[in-house]
C-alpha positions in Angstrom: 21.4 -35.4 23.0 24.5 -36.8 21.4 25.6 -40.1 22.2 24.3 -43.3 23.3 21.1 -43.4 25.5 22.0 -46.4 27.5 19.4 -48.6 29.8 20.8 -47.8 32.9 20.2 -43.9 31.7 23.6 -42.6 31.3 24.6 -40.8 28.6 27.9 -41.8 26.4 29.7 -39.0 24.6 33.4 -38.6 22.5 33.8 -42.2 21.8 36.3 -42.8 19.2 37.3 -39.3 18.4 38.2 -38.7 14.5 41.5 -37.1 12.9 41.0 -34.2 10.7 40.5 -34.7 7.0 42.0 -33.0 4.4 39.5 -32.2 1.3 40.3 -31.0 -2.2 37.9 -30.1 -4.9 38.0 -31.6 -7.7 36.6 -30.6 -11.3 33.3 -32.4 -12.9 32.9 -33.8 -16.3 29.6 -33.7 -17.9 27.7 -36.3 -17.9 27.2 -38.2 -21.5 24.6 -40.9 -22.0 26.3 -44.4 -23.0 23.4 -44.1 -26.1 24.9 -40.6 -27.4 28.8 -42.0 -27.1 27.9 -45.2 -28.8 26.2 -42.9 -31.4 28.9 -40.8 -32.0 31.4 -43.3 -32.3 29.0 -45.7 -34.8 28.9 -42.3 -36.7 32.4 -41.8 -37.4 33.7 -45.5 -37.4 30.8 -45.5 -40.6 32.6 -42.3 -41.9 35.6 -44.2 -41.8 34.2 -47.1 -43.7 35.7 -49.3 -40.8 33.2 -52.4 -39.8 31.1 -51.5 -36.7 31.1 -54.6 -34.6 30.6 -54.8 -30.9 34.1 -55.8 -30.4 35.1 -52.8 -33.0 33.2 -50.9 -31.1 34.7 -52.0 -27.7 38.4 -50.8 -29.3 37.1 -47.6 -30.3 35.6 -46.6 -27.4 39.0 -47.8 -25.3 41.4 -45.5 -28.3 38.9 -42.0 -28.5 37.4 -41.9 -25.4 40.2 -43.2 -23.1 38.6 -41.4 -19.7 35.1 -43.4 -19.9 34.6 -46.6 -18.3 34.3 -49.4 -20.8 30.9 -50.8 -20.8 30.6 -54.6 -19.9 29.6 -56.7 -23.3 26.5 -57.3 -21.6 25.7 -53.6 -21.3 27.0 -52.7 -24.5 24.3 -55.2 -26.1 21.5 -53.5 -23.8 22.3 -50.1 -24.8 23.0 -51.1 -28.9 19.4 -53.0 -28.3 17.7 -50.1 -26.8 19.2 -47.7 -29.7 18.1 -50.0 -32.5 14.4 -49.9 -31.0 14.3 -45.8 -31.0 15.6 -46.1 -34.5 18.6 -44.2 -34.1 21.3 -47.2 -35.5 20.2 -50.1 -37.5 22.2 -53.7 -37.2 23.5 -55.4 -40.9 26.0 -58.6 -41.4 28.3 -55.6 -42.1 27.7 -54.0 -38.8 25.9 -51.1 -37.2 24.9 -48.0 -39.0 23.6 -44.5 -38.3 19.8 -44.2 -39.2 19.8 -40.8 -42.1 16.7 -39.8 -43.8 17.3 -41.8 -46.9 17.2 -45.0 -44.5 13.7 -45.8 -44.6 13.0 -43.8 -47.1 12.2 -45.8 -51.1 11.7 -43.7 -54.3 10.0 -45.5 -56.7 13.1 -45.2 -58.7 14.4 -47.6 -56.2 12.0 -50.4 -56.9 12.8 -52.6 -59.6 9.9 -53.8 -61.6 
């Protein structure tokens, strides 16, 4: 039964008839995890010996990746947070940096005696 069942038993139909819609497809981007972006873009800002602040970061994101949403400071924090914990970026007083091999990795020529 379409329509409303009303007390009194009687049945309501076509209220409010609706215009015809006009649909278009339209194309979908892959989906890219805020975590991998951030990554890539902490990756080359290093290669480009430029500082990697939040706010650096914030610019970069707007100038390479100008169809992605900006993420909200508060977000950006969360995610940099979350990628320091799986050891993927590490913070400094200079800024964020990519984790390599040689990161967490000491020779013993690297200790001074």
């Amino acid at each position: 039964v379409h329509g409303d069942y009303r007390r009194n038993k009687e049945i309501k139909t076509n209220e409010g008839d609706v215009s015809p819609i006009s649909m278009s497809p339209i194309s979908q981007s892959q989906f890219i995890p805020l975590g991998e972006i951030l990554c890539l873009a902490i990756s080359s800002m290093n290669s480009a010996r430029k500082q990697v602040t939040q706010e650096a970061l914030i610019e970069h994101l707007t100038t390479c990746f100008p169809g992605v949403p900006t993420p909200s400071p508060e977000i950006l924090r969360h995610t940099l947070n979350m990628l320091v914990r799986e050891r993927k970026i590490y913070p400094t007083p200079d800024g964020y940096f990519i984790v390599t091999p040689q990161t967490y990795f000491i020779t013993p020529s690297l200790i001074r005696t």
